[in-house]
C-alpha positions in Angstrom: 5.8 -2.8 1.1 9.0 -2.6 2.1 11.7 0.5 2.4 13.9 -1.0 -0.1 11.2 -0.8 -2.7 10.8 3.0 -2.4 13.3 5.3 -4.1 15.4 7.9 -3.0 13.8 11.2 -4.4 16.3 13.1 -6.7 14.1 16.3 -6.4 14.3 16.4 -2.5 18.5 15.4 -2.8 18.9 18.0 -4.9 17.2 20.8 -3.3 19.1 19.4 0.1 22.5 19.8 -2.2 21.4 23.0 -3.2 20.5 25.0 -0.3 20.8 22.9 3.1 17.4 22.9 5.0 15.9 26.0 4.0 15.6 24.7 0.6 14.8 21.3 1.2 12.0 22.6 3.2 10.5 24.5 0.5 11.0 22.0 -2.4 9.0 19.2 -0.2 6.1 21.9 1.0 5.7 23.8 -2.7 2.2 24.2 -3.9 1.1 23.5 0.0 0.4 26.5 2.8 0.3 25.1 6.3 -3.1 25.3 8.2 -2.8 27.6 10.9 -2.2 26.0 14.0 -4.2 26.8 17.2 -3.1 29.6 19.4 -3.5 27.1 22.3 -1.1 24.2 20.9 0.3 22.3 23.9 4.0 23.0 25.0 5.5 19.7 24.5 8.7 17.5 23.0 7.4 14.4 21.2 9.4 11.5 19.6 8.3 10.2 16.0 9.6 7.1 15.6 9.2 5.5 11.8 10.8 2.6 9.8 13.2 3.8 7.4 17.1 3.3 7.1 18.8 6.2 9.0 20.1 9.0 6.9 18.7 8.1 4.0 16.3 9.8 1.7 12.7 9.3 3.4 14.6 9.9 7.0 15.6 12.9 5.4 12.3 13.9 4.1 10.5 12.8 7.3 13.0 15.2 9.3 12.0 18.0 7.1 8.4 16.9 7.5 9.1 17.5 11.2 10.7 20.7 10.8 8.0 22.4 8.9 5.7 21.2 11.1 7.2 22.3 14.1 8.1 25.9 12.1 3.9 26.3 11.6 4.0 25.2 15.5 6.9 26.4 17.4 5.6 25.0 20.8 6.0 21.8 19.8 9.2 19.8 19.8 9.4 16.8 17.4 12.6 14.7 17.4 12.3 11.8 14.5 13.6 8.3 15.0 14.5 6.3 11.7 14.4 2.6 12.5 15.1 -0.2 9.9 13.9 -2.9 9.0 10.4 -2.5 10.0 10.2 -5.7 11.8 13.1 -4.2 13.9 10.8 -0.6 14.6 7.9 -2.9 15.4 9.9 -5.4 18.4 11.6 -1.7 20.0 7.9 -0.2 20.0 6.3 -3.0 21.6 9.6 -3.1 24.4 9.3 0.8 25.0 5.4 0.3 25.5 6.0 -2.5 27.6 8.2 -0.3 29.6 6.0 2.6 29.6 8.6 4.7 27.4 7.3 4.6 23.8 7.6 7.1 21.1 4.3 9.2 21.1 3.5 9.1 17.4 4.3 5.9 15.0 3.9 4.5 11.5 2.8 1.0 11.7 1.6 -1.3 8.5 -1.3 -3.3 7.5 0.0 -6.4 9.9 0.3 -4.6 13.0 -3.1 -3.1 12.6 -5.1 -6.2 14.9 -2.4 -7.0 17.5 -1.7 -3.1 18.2 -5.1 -2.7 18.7 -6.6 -5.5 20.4 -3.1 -5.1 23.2 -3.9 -1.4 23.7 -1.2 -0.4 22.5 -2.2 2.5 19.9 -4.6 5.2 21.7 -7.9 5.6 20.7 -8.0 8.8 18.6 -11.7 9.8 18.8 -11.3 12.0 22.1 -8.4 13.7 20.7 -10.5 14.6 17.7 -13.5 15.2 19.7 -11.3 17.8 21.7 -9.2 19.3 19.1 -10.9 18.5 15.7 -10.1 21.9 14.4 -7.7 21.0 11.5 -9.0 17.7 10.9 -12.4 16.0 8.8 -12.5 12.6 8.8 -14.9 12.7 5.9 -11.7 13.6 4.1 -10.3 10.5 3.5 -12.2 7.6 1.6 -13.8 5.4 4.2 -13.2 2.3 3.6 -10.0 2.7 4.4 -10.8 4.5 7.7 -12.6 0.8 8.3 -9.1 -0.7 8.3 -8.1 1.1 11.3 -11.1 1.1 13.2 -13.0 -1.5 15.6 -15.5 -1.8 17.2 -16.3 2.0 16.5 -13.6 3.5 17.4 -10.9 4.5 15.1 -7.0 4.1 16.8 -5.3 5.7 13.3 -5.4 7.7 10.7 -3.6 6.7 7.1 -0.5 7.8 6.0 -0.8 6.5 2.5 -2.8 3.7 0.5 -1.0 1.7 -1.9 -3.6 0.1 -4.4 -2.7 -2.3 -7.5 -3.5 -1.1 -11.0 -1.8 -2.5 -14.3 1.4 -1.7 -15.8 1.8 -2.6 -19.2 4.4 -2.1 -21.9 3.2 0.7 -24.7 6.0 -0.2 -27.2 5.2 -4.0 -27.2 1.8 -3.7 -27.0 2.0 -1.5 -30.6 4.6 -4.0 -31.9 2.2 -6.9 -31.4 -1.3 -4.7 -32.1 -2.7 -4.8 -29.1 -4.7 -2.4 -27.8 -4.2 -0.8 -24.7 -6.0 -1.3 -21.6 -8.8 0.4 -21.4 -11.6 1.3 -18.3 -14.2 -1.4 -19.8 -11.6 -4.2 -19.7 -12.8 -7.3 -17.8 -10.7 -9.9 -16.6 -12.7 -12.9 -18.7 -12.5 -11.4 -22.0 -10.5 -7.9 -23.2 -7.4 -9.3 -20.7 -7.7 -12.7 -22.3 -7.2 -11.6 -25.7 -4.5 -9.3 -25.4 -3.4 -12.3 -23.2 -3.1 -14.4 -26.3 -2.0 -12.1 -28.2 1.2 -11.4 -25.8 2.0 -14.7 -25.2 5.0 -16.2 -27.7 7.8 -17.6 -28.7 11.2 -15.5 -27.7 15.1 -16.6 -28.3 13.4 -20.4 -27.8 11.5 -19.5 -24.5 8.0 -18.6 -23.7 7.1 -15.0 -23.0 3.8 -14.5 -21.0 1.3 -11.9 -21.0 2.0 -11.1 -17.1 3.2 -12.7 -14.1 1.8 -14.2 -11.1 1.2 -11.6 -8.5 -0.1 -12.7 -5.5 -1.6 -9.8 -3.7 -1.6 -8.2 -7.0 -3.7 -10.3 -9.5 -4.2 -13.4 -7.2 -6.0 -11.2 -4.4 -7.8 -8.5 -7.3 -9.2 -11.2 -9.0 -11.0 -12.9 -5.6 -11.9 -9.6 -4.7 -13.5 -8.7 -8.5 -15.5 -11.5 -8.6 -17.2 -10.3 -5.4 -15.4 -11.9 -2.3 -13.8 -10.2 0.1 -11.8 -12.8 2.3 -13.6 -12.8 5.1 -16.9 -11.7 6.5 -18.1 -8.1 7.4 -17.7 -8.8 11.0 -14.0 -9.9 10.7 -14.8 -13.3 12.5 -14.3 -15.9 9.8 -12.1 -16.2 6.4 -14.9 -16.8 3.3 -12.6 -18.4 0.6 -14.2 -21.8 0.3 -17.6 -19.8 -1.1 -18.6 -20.0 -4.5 -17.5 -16.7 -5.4 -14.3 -17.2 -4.1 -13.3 -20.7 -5.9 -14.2 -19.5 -9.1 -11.6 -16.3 -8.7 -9.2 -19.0 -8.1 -10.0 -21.3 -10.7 -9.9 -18.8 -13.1 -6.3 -17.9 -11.9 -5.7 -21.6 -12.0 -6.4 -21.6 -15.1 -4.1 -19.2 -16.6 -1.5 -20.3 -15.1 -1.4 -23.7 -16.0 -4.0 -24.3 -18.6 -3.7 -21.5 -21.3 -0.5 -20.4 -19.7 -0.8 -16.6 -19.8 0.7 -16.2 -16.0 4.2 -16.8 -15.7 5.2 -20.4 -14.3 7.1 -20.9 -10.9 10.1 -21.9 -13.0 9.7 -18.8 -15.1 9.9 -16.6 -12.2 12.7 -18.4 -10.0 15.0 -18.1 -13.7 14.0 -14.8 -14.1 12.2 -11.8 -11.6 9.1 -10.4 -12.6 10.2 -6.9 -12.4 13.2 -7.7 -15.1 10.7 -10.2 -17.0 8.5 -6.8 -17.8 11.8 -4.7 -18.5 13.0 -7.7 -20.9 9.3 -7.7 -22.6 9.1 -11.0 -21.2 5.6 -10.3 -20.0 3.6 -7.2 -21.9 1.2 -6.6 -18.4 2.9 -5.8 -14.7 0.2 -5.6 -12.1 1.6 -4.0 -8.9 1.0 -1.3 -6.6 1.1 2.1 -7.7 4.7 2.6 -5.7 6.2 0.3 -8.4 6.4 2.9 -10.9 9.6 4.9 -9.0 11.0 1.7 -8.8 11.0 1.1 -12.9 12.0 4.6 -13.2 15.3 3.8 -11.0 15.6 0.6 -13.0 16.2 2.6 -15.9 13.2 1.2 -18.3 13.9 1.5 -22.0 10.3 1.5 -22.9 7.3 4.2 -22.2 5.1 2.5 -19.4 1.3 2.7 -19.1 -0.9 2.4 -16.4 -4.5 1.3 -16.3 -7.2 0.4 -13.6 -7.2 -3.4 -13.3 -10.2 -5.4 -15.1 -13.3 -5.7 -13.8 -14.8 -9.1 -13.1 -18.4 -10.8 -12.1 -18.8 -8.4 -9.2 -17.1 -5.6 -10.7 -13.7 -3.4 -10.5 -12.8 -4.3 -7.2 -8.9 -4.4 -6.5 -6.6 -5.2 -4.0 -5.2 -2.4 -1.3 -3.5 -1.7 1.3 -2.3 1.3 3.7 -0.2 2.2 6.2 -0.9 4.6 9.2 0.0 7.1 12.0 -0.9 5.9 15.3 -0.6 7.7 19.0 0.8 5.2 21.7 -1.2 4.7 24.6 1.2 5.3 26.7 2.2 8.4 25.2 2.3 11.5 27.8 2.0 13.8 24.9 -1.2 12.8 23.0 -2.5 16.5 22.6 0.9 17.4 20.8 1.1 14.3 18.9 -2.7 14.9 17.5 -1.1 18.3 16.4 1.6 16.9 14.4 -0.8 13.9 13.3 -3.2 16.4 12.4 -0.6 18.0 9.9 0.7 15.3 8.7 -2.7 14.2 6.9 -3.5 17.8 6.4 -2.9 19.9 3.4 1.2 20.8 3.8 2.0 17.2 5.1 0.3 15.4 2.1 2.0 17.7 -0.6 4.9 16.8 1.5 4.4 13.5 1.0 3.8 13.1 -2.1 6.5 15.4 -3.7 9.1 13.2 -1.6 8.3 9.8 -2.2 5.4 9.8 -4.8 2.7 7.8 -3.2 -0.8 8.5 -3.1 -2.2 9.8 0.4 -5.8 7.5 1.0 -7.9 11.1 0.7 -10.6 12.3 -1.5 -8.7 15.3 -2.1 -5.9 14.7 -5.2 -1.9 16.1 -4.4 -0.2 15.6 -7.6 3.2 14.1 -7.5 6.3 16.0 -9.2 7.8 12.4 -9.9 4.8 11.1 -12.1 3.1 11.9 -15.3 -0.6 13.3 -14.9 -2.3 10.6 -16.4 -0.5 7.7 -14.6 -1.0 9.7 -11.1 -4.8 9.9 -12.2 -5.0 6.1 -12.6 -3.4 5.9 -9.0 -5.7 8.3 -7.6 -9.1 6.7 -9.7 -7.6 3.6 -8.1 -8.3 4.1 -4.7 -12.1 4.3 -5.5 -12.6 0.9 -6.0 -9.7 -0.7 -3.4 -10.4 -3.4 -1.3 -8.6 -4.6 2.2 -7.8 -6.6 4.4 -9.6 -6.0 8.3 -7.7 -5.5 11.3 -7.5 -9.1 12.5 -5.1 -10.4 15.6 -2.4 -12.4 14.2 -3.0 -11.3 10.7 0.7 -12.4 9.7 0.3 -15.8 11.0 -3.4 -15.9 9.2 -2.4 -14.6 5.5 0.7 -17.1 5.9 -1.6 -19.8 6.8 -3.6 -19.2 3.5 -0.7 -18.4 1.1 0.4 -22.0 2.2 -2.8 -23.4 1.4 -3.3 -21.7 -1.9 0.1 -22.4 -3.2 -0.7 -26.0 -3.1 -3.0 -25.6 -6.2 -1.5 -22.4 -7.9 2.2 -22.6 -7.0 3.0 -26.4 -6.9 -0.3 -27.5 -8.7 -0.4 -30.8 -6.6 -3.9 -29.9 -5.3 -7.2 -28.7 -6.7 -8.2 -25.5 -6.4 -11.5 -26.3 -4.0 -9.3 -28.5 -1.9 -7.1 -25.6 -1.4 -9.4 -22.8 -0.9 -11.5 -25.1 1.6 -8.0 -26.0 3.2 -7.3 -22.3 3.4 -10.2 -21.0 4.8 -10.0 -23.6 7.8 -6.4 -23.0 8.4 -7.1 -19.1 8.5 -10.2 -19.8 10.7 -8.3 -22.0 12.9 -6.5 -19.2 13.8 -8.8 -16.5 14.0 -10.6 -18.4 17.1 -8.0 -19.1 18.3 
């Protein structure tokens, strides 16, 4: 996800306007108490280095992250570094580590995760926690996506947020056309079908569809709902040519370009999906939960609902995925950057979070957003239950390109089957994995 997908909070702009720091402070830690901070905190300046454009909102809401921290924990120095894009913070960290001056504490994405890990450059955390776990439970956060960010045993971050997929839908269409809404028993096969059909027609001579093609969105929910998971428990090899797996595809296949419920390629290269749902091109909008600030921003003219995706043959299983904080291992401050860590995924820093840029931290524990209704911000939360991820594999870019490619040959350009394509995918992805 990128940085330009996130709004700028008015509620933190506002209280910045309104009364400089002191204000800001408060508005991002409200309804949060710091926990109190050992009386043997290390003496220490640490860098934080992020991605986010400089001087903008999250920059600004990461330096007041900073500053409250450092209020609860005056022997501790942090000075933030806003880098953009994130491609751009990921090349400087790995040049600083490679020189042996990186920033102590870092945000890195689902991606990174393998190659940071298997070059050593993220520390391991479980000594830190072993020696200063005061402040801290693991069993806090749900663990599946603790699994993302460890191997073999040992865990090298901790999350910052988890971003999970759930369905969007339009409430004002769906009444117009008699639809009923989404509801928790939905499947995939038959309730979405129907209100498929149902949303699907004619408009000013075109074709409106019941919901784009989303790749990670509905493409990778639906392989993961009929009980695949992309590759193997052990990491090792990419699963996609199993049974499972090929008939998650066909059956994305086939509403794309046999009942044609999913938008078509030349649907979406006329017109985006985003401004398809906002038209009432499409009635359903799966994305991630982030998405929601974004229609807000683009100024939607209808009231939005939000609903768990459908379940399918092996249940409601859903695509995720989560970014974290990691320590460098060349860090020469790790016991003051565990402090601020340790914050940050505590109680203040994940108010903090959320009341700034409304996204749900990947803990059992629920902070409600300002920015979002209740019952939309419960569907996000219920959401993470039954997310699924990708593992921490070495080139993970280079893999998930390699299978993309070999997919969109049967649901993008439709010039292959889809068991050609799966098989082709899982070889290409395994190519690279032993490699």
């Amino acid at each position: 996800m990128s940085t330009a997908q996130r709004v700028a909070r008015r509620r933190l702009l506002a209280a910045a306007g309104a009364g400089g720091t002191g204000a800001l402070l408060a508005a991002c830690a409200s309804g949060a108490s710091a926990p109190p901070q050992s009386a043997t905190a290390p003496s220490a300046t640490i860098e934080y280095m992020h991605w986010a454009a400089a001087g903008g909102a999250q920059a600004v809401a990461r330096e007041a992250a900073a500053k409250a921290f450092m209020t609860a924990t005056p022997t501790i120095t942090v000075n933030v570094s806003a880098v953009a894009p994130s491609g751009t913070m990921l090349e400087k960290f790995k040049t600083t580590a490679a020189a042996g001056t990186p920033p102590d504490l870092l945000t890195f994405n689902t991606a990174w995760y393998g190659d940071l890990i298997g070059s050593k450059m993220v520390a391991n955390l479980d000594p830190l926690a072993k020696a200063s776990g005061r402040g801290f439970q693991r069993d806090a956060f749900y663990p599946e996506v603790l699994s993302v960010l460890t191997a073999d045993g040992k865990l090298y971050g901790l999350p910052r947020f988890v971003v999970t997929s759930v369905l969007f839908y339009n409430k004002d269409l769906f009444g117009r056309l008699g639809v009923a809404p989404p509801t928790d028993g939905w499947t995939w096969e038959k309730e979405f079908v129907e209100a498929g059909q149902r949303l699907k027609r004619d408009v000013d001579g075109g074709q409106a569809f019941a919901m784009d093609f989303a790749p990670n969105d509905f493409r990778d929910s639906a392989v993961f709902a009929w009980g695949n998971d992309y590759f193997d428990k052990a990491a090792r090899k990419c699963v996609l040519d199993d049974a499972k797996a090929q008939a998650a595809l066909q059956f994305a296949y086939d509403l794309r370009w046999k009942s044609r419920l999913l938008t078509s390629p030349d649907s979406e290269k006329a017109m985006g999906a985003q401004q398809q749902f906002l038209n009432a091109r499409i009635g359903m909008y799966p994305r991630g939960n982030f998405e929601y600030a974004n229609l807000q921003a683009a100024k939607v003219q209808f009231p939005i609902g939000a609903a768990l995706m459908p379940r399918g043959p092996g249940g409601r299983r859903q695509y995720g995925q989560t970014t974290a904080y990691g320590i460098a291992e060349g860090s020469k401050a790790k016991e003051a950057s565990w402090e601020f860590l340790k914050w940050l995924v505590g109680d203040a820093g994940q108010q903090h979070l959320v009341n700034t840029e409304s996204i749900t931290p990947a803990t059992r524990k629920i902070y409600q957003s300002p920015d979002v209704p209740p019952e939309i911000w419960k569907v996000f939360t219920d959401a993470i239950k039954d997310a699924r991820y990708f593992p921490a594999l070495p080139n993970f870019p280079a893999v998930i390109e390699a299978v993309n490619k070999e997919l969109g040959e049967a649901l993008v350009a439709d010039t292959r089957s889809v068991r050609d394509s799966a098989r082709a995918a899982a070889e290409a992805a395994n190519r690279l994995i032993a490699s």
